[in-house]
C-alpha positions, 0 to 999 in steps of 0.5 A: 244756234243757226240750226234752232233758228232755221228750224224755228224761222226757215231762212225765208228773206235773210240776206235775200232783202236788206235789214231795214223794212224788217227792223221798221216792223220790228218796232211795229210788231213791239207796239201793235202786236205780231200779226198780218195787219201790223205788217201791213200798217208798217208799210202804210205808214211808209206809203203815208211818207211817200205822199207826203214827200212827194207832196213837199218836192212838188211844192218846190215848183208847183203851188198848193193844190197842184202839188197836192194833185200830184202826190194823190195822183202818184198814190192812186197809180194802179201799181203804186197803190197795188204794192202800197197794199202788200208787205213788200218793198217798193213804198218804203224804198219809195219814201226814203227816195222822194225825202232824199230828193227834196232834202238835195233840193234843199241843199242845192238852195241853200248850200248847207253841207249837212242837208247834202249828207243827209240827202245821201245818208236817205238815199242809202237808207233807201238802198237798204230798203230796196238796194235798186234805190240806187238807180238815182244816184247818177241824176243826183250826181248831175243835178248837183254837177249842173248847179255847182259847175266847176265849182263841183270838182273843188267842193270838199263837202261833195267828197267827203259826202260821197265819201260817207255815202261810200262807208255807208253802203260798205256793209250792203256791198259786202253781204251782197258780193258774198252771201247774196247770189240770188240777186246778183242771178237776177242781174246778170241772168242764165238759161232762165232769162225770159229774152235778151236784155240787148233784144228789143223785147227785152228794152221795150218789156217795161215801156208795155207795162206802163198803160197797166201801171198807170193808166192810159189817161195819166200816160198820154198826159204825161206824153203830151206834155213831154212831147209839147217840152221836146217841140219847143226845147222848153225844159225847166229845172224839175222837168229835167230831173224828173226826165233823168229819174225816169230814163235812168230808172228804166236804163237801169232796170232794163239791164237788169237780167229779170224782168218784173213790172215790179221793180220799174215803180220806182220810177212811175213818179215822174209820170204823174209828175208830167201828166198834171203838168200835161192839165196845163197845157190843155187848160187855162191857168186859172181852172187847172188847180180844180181840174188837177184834183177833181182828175187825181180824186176820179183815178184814187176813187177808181183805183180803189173799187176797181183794183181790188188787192187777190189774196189767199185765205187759209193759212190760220185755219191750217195753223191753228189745224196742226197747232191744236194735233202736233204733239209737242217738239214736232217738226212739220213738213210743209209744202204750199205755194206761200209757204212764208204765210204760213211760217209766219202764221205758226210763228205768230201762235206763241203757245207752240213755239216748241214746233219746228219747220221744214220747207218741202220746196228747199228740201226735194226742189230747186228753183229758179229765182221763182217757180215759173221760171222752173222747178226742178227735182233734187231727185232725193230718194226715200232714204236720203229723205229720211236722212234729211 
């Protein structure tokens, strides 16, 4: 059976990614059909979520408008926007953290223990999603500290949540230590790290990351308002959750081995978050909520004309190509770059399922994490290819 199946679905993401995006577009491609455009609606709907979520935490603290701003500010960050557009994991994990963070909110005002169990059950969905979800765990953990006091060594209910929270991720921690190298490679890193993750390089990679992925304006916003909350030692309840998201996110992910501007979206929210705070300081209260939007609709509009999403055509045409020639029972050699298009491509044609697949790259090449970090030849001969 696991022969047929690589055969048939070439091993691409399976336990690379967790199980919980591809159960979602699961239920899409049931719905709407296998197909590029249903894989992306999966992720928009999980992007419509994100804007939502973060759009009913800032209520907590902000009135209407300017809560609104900043969740239409968070979805037109250059990179937050980027990846609301690709069939990754980012947004959905994105979601799942904004809806566990204002769920805990909720708890901590009304100390209900089932809103606690259900903040922690949307934090482990998330780490399911993305497991570098899990980076909040440590500002969930002092937000409710900072809030119960020492009641919080006596609560059964915060036990007992961490307790199922615990269960819950038993499974991934499992499937993680055992099958999944790859990931643990990332963290800890080898002879193809880019730089020390102890060098200076290695702690200031991400903060050189953030002009691109946010932009300039929304991150000198952002400065000046922390700076103005450092000078005065003005912090309130959201401005040090927001600080802890994005310090601990970036400690986090700087000790991570692999360096990619993509794992660090996770923690670009607070930026928006302070930058409109920022309007604030800058404007009077009164004309702020107008300037909030009219600023946020100006980055949507911009980011939407200017940061146009590359993309590669081809695949179909290269599928419907060997579908119509191979004869039946055939197995294809493929070697490209996005190999996974056109996998899923040919997957997609229901009429030539009895075709099989082989990967070039898994078969003659080794390669490290990605293929700029090296590639090297197995160095198979003729006939241990043929044997193959």
């Amino acid at each position: 059976y696991a022969v047929d199946y690589y055969l048939q679905y070439p091993a691409l993401t399976i336990l690379f990614y967790p199980p919980l995006l591809p159960l979602a577009e699961a239920l899409f491609y049931t719905l709407f059909g296998v197909s590029h455009f249903t894989a992306q609606l999966t992720v928009a709907f999980f992007y419509l979520m994100a804007a939502w979520g973060a759009y009913v935490l800032c209520r907590r603290w902000m009135d209407t408008w300017m809560a609104f701003s900043v969740s239409l500010l968070f979805v037109a960050l250059p990179a937050v926007a980027f990846w609301g557009r690709q069939v990754m994991l980012e947004i959905p994990a994105y979601a799942l953290l904004l809806w566990s963070s204002h769920v805990l909110f909720r708890y901590l005002e009304r100390s209900r223990p089932g809103l606690l169990y259900l903040s922690l059950t949307l934090l482990a969905a998330g780490a399911y999603t993305k497991q570098t979800a899990l980076f909040i765990a440590p500002v969930f953990a002092a937000v409710i500290c900072a809030h119960k006091g020492r009641n919080f060594w006596k609560d059964l209910h915060i036990w007992s949540g961490l307790g199922v929270f615990g269960l819950e991720l038993l499974p991934l921690a499992i499937v993680t230590l055992k099958f999944d190298r790859v990931n643990l490679d990332s963290v800890v890193g080898g002879q193809w790290t880019q730089f020390s993750r102890f060098s200076w390089k290695g702690w200031f990679y991400y903060a050189s990351q953030f002009s691109a992925q946010v932009g300039w304006v929304t991150l000198s916003l952002a400065g000046v308002y922390l700076g103005v909350c450092l000078w005065r030692k003005a912090w309130s309840r959201p401005d040090l959750f927001f600080v802890g998201w994005l310090v601990c996110g970036y400690v986090v992910f700087s000790v991570v081995a692999l360096k990619e501007p993509r794992h660090t979206v996770l923690i670009l929210f607070p930026l928006a978050f302070f930058a409109l705070r920022g309007l604030g300081r800058l404007f009077p209260t009164k004309v702020v909520p107008c300037i909030a939007v009219g600023f946020a609709t100006i980055n949507l509009g911009y980011t939407l004309f200017a940061s146009n999403v590359p993309f590669v055509s081809g695949y179909r045409e290269a599928v419907d190509y060997v579908a119509a020639r191979a004869p039946r029972n055939a197995v294809i050699l493929f070697s490209g770059y996005r190999d996974g298009a056109f996998v899923f491509d040919m997957r997609g044609r229901l009429d030539r399922q009895d075709l099989s697949i082989l990967r070039a790259d898994k078969l003659l090449l080794r390669v490290t994490v990605k293929r700029e970090l090296g590639v090297e030849d197995r160095g198979a001969s003729e006939a241990e290819i043929g044997d193959m």
